[in-house]
N, C-alpha and C positions, 0 to 999 in steps of 0.2 A: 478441379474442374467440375463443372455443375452436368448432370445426369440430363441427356438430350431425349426427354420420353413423351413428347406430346411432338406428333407430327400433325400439319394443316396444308390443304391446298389452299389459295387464295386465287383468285382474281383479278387482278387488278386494272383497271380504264385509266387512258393516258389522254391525256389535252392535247400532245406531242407523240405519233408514232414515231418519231427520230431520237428520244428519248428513253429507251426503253433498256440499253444499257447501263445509263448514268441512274437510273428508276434503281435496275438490279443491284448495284452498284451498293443505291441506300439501305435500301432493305437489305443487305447481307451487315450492313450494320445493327441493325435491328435484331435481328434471329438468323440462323445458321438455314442461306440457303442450299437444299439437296438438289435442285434441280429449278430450273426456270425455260418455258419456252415462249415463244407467243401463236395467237390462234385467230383466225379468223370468223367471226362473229355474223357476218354479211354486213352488205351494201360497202365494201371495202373498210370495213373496220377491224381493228386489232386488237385484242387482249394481250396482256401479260400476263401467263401462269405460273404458281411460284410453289414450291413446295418446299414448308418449312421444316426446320425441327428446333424445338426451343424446349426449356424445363417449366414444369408446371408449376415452380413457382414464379414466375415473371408477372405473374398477376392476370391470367387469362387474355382471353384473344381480346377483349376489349380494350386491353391497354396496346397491344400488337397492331392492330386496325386502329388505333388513333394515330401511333407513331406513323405509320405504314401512309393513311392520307397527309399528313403532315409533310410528308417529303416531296418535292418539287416535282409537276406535270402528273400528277397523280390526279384524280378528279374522283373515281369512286373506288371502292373496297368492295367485295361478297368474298366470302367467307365459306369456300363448298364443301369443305368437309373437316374434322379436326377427330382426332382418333389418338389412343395411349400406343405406346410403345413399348 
């Protein structure tokens, strides 16, 4: 098994607040989620917070954040922090 030493939070914006299961759902296909909540933004809007941990060789967050908008009701990506383990 591959060495889980790069942690990230992300951000993620949904097209679908109803969505946000089937969202986490993907993305734990992608990289190994530790934790996921959602946050309120204002004017009633929601985020999805994701906190990753994946191996640094997977090719950086670049390749993480393509997969990551690529999956269904996702509309944007940031990227708030990425730190070694």
């Amino acid at each position: 098994m591959e060495e889980l030493n790069v942690a990230a939070q992300i951000k993620i914006y949904l097209d679908d607040p109803k969505a946000s299961d089937e969202v986490k759902s993907n993305v734990g296909k992608i990289a190994k989620v530790q934790k996921s909540w959602e946050e309120d933004i204002g004017f009633g809007i929601k985020v999805l917070k994701v906190n990753l941990l994946m191996s640094d060789s997977e090719g950086g967050m670049e390749s993480v954040e393509k997969k990551i908008r690529e999956v269904a009701h996702v509309s944007e990506v940031e990227v708030e922090t990425v730190t070694r383990v």
